[in-house]
C-alpha positions in Angstrom: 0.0 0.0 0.0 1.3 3.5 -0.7 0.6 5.8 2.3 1.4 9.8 2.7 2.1 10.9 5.8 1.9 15.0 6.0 2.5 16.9 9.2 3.8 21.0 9.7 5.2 22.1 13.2 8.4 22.0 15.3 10.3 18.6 15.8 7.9 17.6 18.4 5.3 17.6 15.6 7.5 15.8 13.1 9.3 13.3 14.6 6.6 10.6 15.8 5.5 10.7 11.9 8.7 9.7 11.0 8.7 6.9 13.6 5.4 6.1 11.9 6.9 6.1 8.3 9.6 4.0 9.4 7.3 1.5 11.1 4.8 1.2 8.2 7.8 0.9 5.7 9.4 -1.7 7.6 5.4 -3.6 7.3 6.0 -3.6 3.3 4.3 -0.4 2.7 5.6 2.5 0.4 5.9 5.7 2.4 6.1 9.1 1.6 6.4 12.0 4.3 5.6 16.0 3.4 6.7 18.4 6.5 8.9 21.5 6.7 12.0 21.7 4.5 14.2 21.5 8.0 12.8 18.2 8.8 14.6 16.9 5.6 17.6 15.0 7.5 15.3 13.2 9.9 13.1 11.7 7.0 16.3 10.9 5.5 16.7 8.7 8.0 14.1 7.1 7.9 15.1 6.4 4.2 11.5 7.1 2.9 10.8 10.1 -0.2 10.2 13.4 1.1 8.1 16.0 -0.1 9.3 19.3 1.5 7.0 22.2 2.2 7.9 25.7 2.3 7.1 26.6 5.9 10.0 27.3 8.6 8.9 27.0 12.0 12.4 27.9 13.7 11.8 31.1 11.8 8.3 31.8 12.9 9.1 31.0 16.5 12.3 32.9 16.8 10.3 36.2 14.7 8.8 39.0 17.4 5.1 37.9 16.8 6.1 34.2 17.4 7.7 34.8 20.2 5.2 37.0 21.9 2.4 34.8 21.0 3.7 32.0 22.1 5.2 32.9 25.5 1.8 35.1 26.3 0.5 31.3 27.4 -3.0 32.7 26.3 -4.6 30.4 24.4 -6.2 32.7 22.0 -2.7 34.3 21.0 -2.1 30.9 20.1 -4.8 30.3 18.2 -4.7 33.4 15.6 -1.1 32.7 15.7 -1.2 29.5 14.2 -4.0 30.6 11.8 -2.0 33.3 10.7 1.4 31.4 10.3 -0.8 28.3 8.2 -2.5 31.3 6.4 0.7 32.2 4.7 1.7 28.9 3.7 -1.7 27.8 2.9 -0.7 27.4 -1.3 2.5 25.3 -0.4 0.6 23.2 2.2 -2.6 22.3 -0.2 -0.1 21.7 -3.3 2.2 19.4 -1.2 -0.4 17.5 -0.1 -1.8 16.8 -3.5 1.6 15.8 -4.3 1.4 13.4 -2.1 -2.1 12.6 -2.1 -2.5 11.5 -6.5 0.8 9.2 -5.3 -1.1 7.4 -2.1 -3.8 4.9 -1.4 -4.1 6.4 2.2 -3.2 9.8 4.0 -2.1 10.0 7.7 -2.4 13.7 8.9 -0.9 15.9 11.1 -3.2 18.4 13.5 -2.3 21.5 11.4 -2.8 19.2 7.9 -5.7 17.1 8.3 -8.2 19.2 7.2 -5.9 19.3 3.8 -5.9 16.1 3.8 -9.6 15.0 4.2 -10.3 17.5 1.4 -7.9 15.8 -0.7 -9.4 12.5 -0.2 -12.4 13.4 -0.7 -11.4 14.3 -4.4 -9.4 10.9 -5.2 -11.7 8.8 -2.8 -8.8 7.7 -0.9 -9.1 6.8 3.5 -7.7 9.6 5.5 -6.5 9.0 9.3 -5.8 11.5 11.9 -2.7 11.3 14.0 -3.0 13.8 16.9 -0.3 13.7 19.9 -2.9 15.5 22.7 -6.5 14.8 23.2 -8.1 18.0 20.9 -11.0 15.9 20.2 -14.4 16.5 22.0 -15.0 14.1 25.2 -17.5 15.0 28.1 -14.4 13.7 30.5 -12.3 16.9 30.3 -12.5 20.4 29.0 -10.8 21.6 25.7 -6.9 21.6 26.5 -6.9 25.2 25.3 -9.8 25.6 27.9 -8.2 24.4 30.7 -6.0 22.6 32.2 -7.8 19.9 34.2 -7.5 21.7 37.8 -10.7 22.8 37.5 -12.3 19.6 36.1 -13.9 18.9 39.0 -15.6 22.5 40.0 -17.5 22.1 36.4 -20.7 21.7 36.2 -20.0 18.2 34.3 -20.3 16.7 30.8 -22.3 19.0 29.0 -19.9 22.1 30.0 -17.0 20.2 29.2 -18.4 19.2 26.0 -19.2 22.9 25.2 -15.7 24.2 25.3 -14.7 21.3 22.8 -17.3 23.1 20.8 -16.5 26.5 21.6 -13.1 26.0 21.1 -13.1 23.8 17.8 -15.1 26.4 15.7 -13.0 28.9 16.8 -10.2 27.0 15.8 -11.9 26.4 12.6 -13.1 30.4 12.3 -9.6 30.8 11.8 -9.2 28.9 9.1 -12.3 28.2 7.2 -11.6 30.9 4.4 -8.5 29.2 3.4 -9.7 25.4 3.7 -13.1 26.1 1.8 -10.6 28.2 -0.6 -8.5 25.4 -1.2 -11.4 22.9 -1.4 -13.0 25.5 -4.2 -9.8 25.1 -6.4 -9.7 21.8 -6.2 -13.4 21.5 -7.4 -15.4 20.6 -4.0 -18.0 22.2 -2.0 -17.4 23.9 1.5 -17.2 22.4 4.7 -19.0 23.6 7.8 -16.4 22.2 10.6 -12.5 21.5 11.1 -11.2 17.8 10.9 -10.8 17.7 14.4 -15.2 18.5 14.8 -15.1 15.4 12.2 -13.6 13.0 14.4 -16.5 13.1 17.0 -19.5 14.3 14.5 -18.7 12.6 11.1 -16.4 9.1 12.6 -13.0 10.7 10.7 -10.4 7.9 11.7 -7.7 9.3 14.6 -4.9 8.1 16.0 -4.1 8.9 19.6 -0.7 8.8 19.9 0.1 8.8 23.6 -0.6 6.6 26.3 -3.3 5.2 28.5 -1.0 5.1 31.3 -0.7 8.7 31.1 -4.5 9.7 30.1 -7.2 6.9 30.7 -9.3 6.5 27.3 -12.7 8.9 27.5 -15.5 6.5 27.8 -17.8 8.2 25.5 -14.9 8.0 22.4 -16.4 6.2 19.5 -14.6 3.2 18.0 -12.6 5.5 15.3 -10.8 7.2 17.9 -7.6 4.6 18.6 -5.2 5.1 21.6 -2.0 4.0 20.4 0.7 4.2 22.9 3.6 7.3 21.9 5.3 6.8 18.6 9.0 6.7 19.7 11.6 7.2 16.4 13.6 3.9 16.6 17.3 4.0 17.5 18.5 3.2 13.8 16.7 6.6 12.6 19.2 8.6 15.3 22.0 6.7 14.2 21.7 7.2 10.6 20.8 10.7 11.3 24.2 11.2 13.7 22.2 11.5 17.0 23.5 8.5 18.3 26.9 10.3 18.5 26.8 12.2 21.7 28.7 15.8 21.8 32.4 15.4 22.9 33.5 15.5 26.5 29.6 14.3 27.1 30.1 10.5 27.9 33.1 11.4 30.1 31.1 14.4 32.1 28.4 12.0 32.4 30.8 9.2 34.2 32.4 11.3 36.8 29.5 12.6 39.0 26.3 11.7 39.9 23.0 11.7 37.6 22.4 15.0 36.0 19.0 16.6 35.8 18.4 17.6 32.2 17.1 21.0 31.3 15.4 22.0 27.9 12.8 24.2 26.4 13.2 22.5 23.2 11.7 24.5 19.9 9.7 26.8 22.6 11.5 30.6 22.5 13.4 32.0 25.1 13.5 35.6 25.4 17.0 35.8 26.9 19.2 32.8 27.1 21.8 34.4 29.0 19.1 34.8 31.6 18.0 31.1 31.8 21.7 30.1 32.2 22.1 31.9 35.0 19.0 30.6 36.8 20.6 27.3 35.3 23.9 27.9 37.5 22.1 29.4 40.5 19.7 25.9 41.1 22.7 23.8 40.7 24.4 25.7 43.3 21.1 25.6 45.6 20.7 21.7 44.9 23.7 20.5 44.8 22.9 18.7 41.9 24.4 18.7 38.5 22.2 20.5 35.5 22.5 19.5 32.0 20.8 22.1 29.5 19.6 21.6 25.8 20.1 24.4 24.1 16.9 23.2 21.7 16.0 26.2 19.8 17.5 28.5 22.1 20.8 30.1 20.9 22.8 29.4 24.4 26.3 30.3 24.6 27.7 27.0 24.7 31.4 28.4 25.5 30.9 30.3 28.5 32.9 29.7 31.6 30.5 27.8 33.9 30.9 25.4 37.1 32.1 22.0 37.1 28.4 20.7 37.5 26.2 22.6 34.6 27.0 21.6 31.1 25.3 22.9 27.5 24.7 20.8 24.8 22.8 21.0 21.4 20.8 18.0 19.4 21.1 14.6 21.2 19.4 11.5 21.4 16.8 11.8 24.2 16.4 7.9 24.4 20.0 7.7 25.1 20.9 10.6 27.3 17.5 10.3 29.5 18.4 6.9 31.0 21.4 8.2 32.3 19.9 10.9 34.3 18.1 11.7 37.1 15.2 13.6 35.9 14.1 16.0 33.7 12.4 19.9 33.7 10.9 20.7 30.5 8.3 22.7 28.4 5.9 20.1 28.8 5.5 19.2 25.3 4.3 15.4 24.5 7.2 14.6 22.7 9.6 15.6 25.8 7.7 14.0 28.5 6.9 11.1 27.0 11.3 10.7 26.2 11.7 11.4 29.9 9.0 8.8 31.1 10.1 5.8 29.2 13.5 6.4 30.4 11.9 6.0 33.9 12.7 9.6 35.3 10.4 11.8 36.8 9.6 14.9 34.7 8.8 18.6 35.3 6.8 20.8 33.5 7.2 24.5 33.0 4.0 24.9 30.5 3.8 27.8 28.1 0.3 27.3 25.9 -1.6 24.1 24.5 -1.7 20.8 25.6 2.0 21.4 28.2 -0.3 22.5 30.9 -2.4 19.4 30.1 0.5 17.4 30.5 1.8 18.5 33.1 -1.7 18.4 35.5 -1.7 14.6 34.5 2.4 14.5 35.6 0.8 15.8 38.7 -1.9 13.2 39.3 0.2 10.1 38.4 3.0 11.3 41.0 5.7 11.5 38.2 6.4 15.4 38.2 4.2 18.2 38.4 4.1 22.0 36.6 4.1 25.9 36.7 3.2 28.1 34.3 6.6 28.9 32.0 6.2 32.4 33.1 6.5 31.8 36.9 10.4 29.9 35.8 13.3 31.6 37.7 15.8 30.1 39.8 13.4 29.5 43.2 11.2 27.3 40.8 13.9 25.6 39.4 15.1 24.7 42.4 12.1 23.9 43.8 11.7 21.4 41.1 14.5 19.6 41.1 14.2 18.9 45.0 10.9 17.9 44.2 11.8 15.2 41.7 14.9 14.2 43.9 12.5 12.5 46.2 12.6 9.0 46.4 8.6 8.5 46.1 8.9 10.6 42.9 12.0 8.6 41.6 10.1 5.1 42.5 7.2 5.9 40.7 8.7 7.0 37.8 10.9 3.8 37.7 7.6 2.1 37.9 5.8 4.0 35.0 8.7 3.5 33.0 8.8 0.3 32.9 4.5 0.2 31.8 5.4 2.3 29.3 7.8 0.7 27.5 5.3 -2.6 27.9 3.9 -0.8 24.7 4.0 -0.7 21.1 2.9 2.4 19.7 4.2 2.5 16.1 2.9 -1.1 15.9 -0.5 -0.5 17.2 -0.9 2.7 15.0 0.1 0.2 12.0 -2.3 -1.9 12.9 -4.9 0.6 13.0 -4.1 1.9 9.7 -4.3 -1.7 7.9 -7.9 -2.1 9.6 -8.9 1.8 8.0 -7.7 0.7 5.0 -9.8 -2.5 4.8 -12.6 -0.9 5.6 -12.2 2.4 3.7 -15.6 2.6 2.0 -17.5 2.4 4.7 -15.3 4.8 7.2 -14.2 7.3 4.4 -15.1 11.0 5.8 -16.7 12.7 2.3 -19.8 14.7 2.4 -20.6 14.0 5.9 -19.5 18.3 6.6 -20.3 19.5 3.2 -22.7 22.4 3.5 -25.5 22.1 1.0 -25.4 24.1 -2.2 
């Protein structure tokens, strides 16, 4: 079967894909990914064809309006941010994903590309599948993640509220980018639409992968059959190899060997105003713990060369699933991608959310024992510290251990595989066409 995959976004957004192209390719299946022209090495290594599109994400994020909309935290900053960035590369995303679309027999999407996608298989009658890494789609269990962030849950008035925010929150969502989708499904030669993909995976049975774990989030009872909880897509340990991950930065193995377990810091692809700033509030927790600090530079442009103590250390790209193991626990952004690294390597994991689904995370961090959160803006050295002493304890470190070990019971890439044969078998019958046309 030929299958195009098509995702937009940071790393966090592109990387499980390529787990999944890897997978499906290794099943017999011709694969084809389309994502940001900077995600070209990492399909590389998954030695599949890749169909660039003309979108750069490290641009937008470092840019003034990316950086203030995303560090505001407020969700609706987010939310014309993102419709404004996919505005502007709304010709390259609807031509690359008919690219991809006249070459496939089925379409796996991306959050930002599935409503591209359904529209394109509409027009060459071909299945499309969701793949989303957070729970966006509506559930009377929980509020929208752009809503809230589950502290609340339990002061709500119930179901129907929380169902109402999914609502709420999806047509705004799709307010935001209705003109281009309906535009793009004009030019192709179909009718409008009158909701996003993501209102079609509860309303019209769209096919969706979940790609995270029950461990971490127990399945909403009242999701329909279509909606699949996978397990995290991890990229395999060939892909980092054959992509130079594997390969840790010099002097790294030996700092690693000569002290205790390190506590690794990173923001990954999430902008940080000042860097010189969070290196100093870097150096002054590892002077207040005690404990050594290990900071990924991600996105940020950290001066890797300045003089620092013997127990903080700055280092760029790296292969989470072989650097986590080796240490102690880990204080991030919150992103799924992240915290699901840290977890299987059986650390506990802190969250310093900035927008979306991190606070999300980080609440269920919280109720599992296995970390907790603050908001990104409250970060400074007494929270950092305060962090780090907090997943220092050995409850925190036992559990973790413990989750660890449940998590890497699954197979995520094979259960989304599996999925995707059953979709295809039964693609008539599930295929999302007219379902959210508007009449003419």
């Amino acid at each position: 079967m030929r299958i195009g995959i098509v995702t937009v976004g940071s790393r966090g957004d592109v990387e499980p894909f390529v787990g999944l192209a890897h997978r499906l390719r290794q099943a017999g299946h011709t694969v084809t990914v389309s994502a940001p022209g900077d995600a070209a090495h990492l399909v590389a290594g998954a030695e599949v064809p890749f169909v660039p599109i003309d979108i750069d994400m490290h641009r937008v994020h470092k840019s003034p309006e990316g950086q203030k909309w995303i560090t505001s935290g407020n969700s609706r900053a987010f939310l014309r941010g993102s419709a404004q960035v996919l505005s502007q590369a709304r010709e390259t995303l609807g031509d690359c994903t008919m690219k991809l679309a006249v070459e496939s027999d089925l379409l796996v999407a991306g959050i930002q590309t599935d409503d591209y996608a359904v529209a394109a298989g509409e027009l060459l009658g071909i299945p499309v599948i969701a793949g989303y890494f957070s729970p966006w789609t509506e559930t009377g269990d929980f509020p929208n993640l752009l809503v809230s962030t589950g502290r609340i849950r339990a002061t709500w008035p119930g179901r129907p509220l929380h169902r109402a925010s999914h609502r709420l929150t999806e047509l705004a969502y799709w307010n935001g980018k209705r003109h281009d989708i309906n535009a793009f499904r004009a030019r192709i030669g179909l009718g409008p639409v009158r909701m996003s993909a993501v209102g079609m995976t509860t309303r019209t049975g769209l096919p969706v992968l979940h790609a995270y774990s029950r461990h971490l989030m127990s399945r909403p009872a009242d999701w329909a059959e279509n909606q699949v909880m996978t397990g995290f897509w991890r990229l395999p340990r060939e892909v980092h190899e054959r992509v130079g991950e594997r390969t840790p930065p010099e002097g790294l193995t030996e700092w690693l060997g000569v002290g205790d377990p390190p506590f690794f810091v990173t923001f990954g692809s999430m902008p940080i105003l000042d860097p010189d700033v969070l290196l100093t509030r870097v150096v002054e927790a590892a002077k207040r713990t005690g404990r050594r600090i290990l900071l990924g530079a991600g996105w940020t442009e950290v001066n890797q060369s300045a003089a620092l103590p013997e127990n903080v250390r700055v280092i760029g790209a790296t292969d989470h699933s072989w650097l986590l193991p080796q240490c102690r626990g880990a204080i991030s952004h919150g992103g799924a991608g992240t915290t699901a690294a840290a977890l299987h390597a059986g650390i506990p994991t802190w969250a310093f959310a900035l927008f979306a689904d991190q606070p999300f995370w980080g609440n269920r961090l919280t109720e599992r024992g296995i970390g907790g959160f603050n908001r990104f803006l409250e970060l400074n050295a007494d929270t950092l510290s305060a962090a780090i002493r907090r997943l220092d304890q050995s409850a925190m470190q036992s559990a973790a251990r413990a989750f660890g070990e449940r998590l890497r019971s699954e197979d995520g890439l094979g259960a989304a595989v599996g999925a995707i044969h059953r979709t295809a078998e039964t693609s008539v019958a599930r295929r999302p066409t007219s379902h959210g046309a508007a009449s003419a």
